[in-house]
C-alpha positions as CSV (number, residue, x, y, z in Angstrom):
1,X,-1.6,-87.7,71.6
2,X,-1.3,-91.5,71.0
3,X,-1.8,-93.9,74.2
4,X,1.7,-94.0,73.8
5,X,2.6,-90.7,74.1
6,X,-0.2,-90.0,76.6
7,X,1.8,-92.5,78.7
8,X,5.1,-91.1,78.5
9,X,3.7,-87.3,79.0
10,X,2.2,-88.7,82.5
11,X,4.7,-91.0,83.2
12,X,2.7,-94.2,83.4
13,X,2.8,-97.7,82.0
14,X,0.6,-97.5,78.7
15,X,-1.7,-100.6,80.6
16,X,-2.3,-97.8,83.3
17,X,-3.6,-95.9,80.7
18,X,-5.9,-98.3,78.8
19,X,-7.3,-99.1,82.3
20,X,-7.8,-95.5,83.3
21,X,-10.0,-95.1,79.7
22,X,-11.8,-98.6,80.5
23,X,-12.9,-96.9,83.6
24,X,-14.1,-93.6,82.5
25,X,-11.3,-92.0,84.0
26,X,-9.3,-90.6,81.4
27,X,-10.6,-87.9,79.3
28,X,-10.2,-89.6,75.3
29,X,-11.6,-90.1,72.0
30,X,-11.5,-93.1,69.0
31,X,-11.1,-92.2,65.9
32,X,-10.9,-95.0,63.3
33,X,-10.1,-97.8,66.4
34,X,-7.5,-95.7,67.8
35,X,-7.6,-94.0,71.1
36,X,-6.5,-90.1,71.0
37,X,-6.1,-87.8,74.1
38,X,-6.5,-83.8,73.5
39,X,-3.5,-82.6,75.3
40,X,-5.4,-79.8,76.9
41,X,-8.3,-82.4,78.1
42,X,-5.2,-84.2,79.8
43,X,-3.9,-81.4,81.0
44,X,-7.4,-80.1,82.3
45,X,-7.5,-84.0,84.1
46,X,-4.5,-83.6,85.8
47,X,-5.0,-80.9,87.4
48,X,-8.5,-81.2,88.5
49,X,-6.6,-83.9,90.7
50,X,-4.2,-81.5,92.7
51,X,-6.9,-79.4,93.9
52,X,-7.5,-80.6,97.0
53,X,-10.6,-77.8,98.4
54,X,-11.8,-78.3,95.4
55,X,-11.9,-82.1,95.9
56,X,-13.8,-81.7,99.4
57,X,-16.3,-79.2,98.5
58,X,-19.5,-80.1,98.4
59,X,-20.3,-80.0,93.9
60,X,-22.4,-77.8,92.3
61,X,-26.1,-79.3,91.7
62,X,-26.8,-80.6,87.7
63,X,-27.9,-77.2,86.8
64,X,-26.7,-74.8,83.9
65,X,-27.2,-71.1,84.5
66,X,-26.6,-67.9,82.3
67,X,-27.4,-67.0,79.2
68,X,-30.3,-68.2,77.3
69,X,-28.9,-70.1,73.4
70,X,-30.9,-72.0,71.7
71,X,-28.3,-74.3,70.3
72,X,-27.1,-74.8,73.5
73,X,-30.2,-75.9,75.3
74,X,-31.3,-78.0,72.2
75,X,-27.8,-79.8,72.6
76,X,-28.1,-79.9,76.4
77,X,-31.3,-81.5,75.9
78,X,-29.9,-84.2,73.3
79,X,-27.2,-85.1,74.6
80,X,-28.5,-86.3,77.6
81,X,-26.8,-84.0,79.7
82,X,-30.2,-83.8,82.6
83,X,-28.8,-80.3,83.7
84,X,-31.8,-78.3,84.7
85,X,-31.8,-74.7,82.8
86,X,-32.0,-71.6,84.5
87,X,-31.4,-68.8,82.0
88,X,-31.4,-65.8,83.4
89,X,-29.1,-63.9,81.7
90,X,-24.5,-64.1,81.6
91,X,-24.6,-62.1,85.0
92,X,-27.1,-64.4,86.7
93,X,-24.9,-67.5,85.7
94,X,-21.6,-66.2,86.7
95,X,-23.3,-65.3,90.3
96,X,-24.7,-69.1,90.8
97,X,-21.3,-70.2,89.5
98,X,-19.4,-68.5,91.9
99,X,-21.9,-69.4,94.9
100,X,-21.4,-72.9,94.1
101,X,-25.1,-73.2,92.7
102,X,-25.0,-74.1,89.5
103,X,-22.4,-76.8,87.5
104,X,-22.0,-74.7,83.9
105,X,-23.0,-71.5,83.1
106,X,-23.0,-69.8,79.2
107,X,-22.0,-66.3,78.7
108,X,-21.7,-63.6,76.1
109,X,-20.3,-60.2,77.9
110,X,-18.7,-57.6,75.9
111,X,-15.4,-55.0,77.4
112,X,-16.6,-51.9,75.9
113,X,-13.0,-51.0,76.2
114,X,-11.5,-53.7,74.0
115,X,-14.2,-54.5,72.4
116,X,-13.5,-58.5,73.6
117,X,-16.1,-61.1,75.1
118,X,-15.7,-63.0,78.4
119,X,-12.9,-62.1,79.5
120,X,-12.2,-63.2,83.2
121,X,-11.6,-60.3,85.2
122,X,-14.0,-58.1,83.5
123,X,-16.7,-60.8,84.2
124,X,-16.5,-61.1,87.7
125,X,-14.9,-64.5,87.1
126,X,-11.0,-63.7,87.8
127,X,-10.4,-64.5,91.2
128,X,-12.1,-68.4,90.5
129,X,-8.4,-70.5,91.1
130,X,-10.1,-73.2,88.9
131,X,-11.8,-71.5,86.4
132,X,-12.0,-73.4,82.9
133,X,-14.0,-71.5,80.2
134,X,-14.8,-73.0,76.6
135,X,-15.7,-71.6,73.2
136,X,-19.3,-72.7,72.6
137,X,-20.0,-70.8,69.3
138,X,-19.0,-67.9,67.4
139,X,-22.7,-66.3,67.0
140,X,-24.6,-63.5,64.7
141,X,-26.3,-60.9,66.8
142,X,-28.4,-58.3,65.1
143,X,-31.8,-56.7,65.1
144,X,-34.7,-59.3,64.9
145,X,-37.9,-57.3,63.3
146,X,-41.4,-58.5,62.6
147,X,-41.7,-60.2,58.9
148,X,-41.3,-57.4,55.9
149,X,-39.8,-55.1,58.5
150,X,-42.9,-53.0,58.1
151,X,-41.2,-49.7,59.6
152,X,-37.8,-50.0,57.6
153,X,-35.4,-50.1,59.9
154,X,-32.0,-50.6,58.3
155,X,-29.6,-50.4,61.2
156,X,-29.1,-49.1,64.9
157,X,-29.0,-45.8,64.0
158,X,-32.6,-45.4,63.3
159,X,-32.8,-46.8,66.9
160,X,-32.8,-42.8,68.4
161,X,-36.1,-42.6,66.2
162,X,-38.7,-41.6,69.4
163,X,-41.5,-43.4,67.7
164,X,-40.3,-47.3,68.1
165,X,-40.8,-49.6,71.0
166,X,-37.4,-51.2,71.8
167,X,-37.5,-55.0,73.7
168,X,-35.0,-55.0,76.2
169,X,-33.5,-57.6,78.2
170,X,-33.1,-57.7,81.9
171,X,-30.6,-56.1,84.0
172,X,-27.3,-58.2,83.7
173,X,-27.9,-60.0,80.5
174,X,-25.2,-60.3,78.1
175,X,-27.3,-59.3,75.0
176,X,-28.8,-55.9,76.6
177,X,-24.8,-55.1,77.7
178,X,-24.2,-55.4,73.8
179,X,-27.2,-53.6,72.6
180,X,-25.9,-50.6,74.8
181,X,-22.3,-51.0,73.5
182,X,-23.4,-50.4,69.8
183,X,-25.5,-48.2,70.7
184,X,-23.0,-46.1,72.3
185,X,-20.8,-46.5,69.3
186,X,-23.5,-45.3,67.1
187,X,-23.8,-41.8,69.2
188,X,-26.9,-42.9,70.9
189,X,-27.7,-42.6,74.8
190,X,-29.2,-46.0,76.1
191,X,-30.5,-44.2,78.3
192,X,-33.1,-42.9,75.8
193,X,-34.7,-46.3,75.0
194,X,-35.4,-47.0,78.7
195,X,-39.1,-46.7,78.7
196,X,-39.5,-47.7,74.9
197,X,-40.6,-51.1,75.1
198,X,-41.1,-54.6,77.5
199,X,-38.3,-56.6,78.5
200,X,-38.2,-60.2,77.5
201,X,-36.4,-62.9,79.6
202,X,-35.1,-64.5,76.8
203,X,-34.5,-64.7,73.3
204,X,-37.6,-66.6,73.0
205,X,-39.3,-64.3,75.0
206,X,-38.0,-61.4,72.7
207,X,-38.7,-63.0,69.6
208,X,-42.4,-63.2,70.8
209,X,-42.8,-59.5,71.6
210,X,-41.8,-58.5,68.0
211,X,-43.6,-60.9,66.5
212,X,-46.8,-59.6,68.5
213,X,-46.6,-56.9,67.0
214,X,-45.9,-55.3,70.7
215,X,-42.7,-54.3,69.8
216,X,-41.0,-52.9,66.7
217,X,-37.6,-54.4,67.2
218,X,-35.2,-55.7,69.2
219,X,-31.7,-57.1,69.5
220,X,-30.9,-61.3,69.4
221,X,-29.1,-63.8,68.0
222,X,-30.0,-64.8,64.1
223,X,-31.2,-68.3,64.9
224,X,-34.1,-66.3,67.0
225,X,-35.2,-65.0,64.5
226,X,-35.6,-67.5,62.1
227,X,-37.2,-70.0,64.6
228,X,-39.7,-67.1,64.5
229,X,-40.0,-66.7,60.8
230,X,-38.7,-62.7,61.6
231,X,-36.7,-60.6,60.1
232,X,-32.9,-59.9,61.0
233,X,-30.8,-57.4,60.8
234,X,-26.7,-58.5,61.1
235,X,-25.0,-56.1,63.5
236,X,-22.1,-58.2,65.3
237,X,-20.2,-61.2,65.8
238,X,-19.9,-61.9,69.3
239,X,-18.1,-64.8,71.8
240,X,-20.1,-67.3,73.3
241,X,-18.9,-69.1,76.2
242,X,-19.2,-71.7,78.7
243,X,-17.8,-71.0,82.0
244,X,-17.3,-73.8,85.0
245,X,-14.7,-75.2,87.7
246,X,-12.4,-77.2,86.7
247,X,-13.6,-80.6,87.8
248,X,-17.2,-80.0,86.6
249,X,-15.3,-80.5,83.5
250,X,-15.5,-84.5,83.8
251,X,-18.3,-84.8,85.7
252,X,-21.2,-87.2,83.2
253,X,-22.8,-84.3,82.1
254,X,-19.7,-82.3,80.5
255,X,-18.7,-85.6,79.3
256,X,-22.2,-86.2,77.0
257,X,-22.0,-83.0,75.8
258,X,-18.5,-82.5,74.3
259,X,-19.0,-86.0,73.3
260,X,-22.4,-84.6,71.3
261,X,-20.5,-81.5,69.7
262,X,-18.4,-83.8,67.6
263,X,-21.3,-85.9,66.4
264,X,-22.9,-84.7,62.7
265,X,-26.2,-84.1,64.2
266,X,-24.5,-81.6,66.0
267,X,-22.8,-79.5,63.0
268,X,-26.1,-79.9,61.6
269,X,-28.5,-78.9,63.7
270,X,-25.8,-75.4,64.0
271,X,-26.5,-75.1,60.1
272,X,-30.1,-75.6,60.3
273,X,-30.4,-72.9,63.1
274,X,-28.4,-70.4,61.2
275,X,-25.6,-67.8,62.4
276,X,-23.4,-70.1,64.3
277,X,-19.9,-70.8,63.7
278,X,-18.9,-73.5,65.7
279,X,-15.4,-74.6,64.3
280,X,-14.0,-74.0,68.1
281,X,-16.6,-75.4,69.8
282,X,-15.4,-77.3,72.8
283,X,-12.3,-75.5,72.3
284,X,-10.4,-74.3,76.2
285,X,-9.7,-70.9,75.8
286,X,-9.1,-69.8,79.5
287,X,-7.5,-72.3,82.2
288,X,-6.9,-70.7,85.8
């Protein structure tokens, strides 16, 4: 929307509106020396301002939670953000979110019975009255196996094969609730590759383990892999997700961030890493 039309849409004088964006108030953006307002950034603003608990609460500390990405902590890192990380997996980060201990959390959580990511209710999130969750990324999950993929693996089938030491992730994590979803679709228990191989923290950690050689394979994202100069194996495209209360939404850090994901470095730096599609990114695709 124009300032103008921003100003009728609220009802205000368009000078209420220039000083609202001269404070920092108003979510906006220039584009060739004119101010433009995302209607659903407006429409997130307004209503962070009739939520009165909310208003009172004490806020959430500067700290991300959930899953581990590493586009996601490289931008939180350049944009300025100053969130501490604690990655510990998409259930971890929807816990400290709703316990008020952490400001944004990331998740990728498959519904084995639709087949969708992140969706609310399934996640634990649905009861949060001011929940706001935004696309992040579009990203390539897959097998990530040690350079020349020395025991041939072509897919998850050959997964069932006794022989090969699986990495796993922790209990919770977004990525080992995937891994068992296609392996269930591919006719294999997941409760056969329990004691199969070490679980790894994170997708750095998981990368490291198969590149050690103490693992044959194990399933991440494709930019993993590369950072790692491994192999990889394409098996899904999967939602990634940022999940937070409403207000978080314009506090500094938020701010930096979406500011950051329009910037070319940005698009970049997504290139570069490979595997990411991140068109939508910034996008609202759940508002309480």
């Amino acid at each position: 929307m124009t300032t103008r039309e921003v100003a009728d849409y609220l009802r205000l004088k368009e000078r209420k509106v220039y000083d609202l964006v001269r404070q920092g108030a108003m979510p906006s953006v220039r584009f060739s020396g004119k101010l433009l307002f995302p209607r659903s950034a407006i429409d997130l603003w307004v209503l962070s301002h009739l939520e009165g608990d909310q208003a009172r609460a004490a806020p959430p500390p500067p700290v991300y939670a959930g899953s581990s990405d590493p586009l996601l902590q490289w931008a939180l890192r350049e944009a300025g953000t100053e969130l501490a990380q604690l990655c510990h997996g998409s259930g971890d980060g929807v816990a400290r979110l709703l316990n008020g201990h952490a400001q944004l959390i990331g998740l990728h959580v498959v519904n084995p019975a639709s087949g969708g990511f992140n969706e609310p209710a399934h996640c634990g999130l649905g009861g949060l009255r001011d929940l706001v969750m935004l696309r992040w990324a579009t990203r390539r999950q897959g097998l990530v196996l040690p350079a020349g993929n020395p025991r041939r693996i072509t897919g998850i089938g050959d997964l069932a094969a006794p022989e090969l030491r699986v990495v796993h992730r922790q209990r919770g994590a977004g990525a080992e609730g995937l891994l068992h979803h296609l392996l269930t679709q591919a006719g294999i228990d997941p409760g056969s590759l329990d004691d199969r191989g070490p679980t790894a923290l994170d997708e750095d950690d998981l990368a490291a383990e198969v590149g050690s050689g103490r693992a044959d394979c194990g399933l991440a994202v494709e930019a993993s892999a590369r950072r790692h100069g491994l192999d990889f194996i394409p098996l899904a495209e999967e939602r990634f997700d940022l999940a937070l209360r409403r207000r978080s939404y314009f506090e500094p850090p938020m701010q930096r961030l979406m500011a950051f994901v329009r910037t070319d470095a940005f698009r970049e730096k997504a290139a570069e890493m490979g595997g990411y599609d991140v068109n939508e990114c910034g996008a609202v695709r759940y508002n309480a």
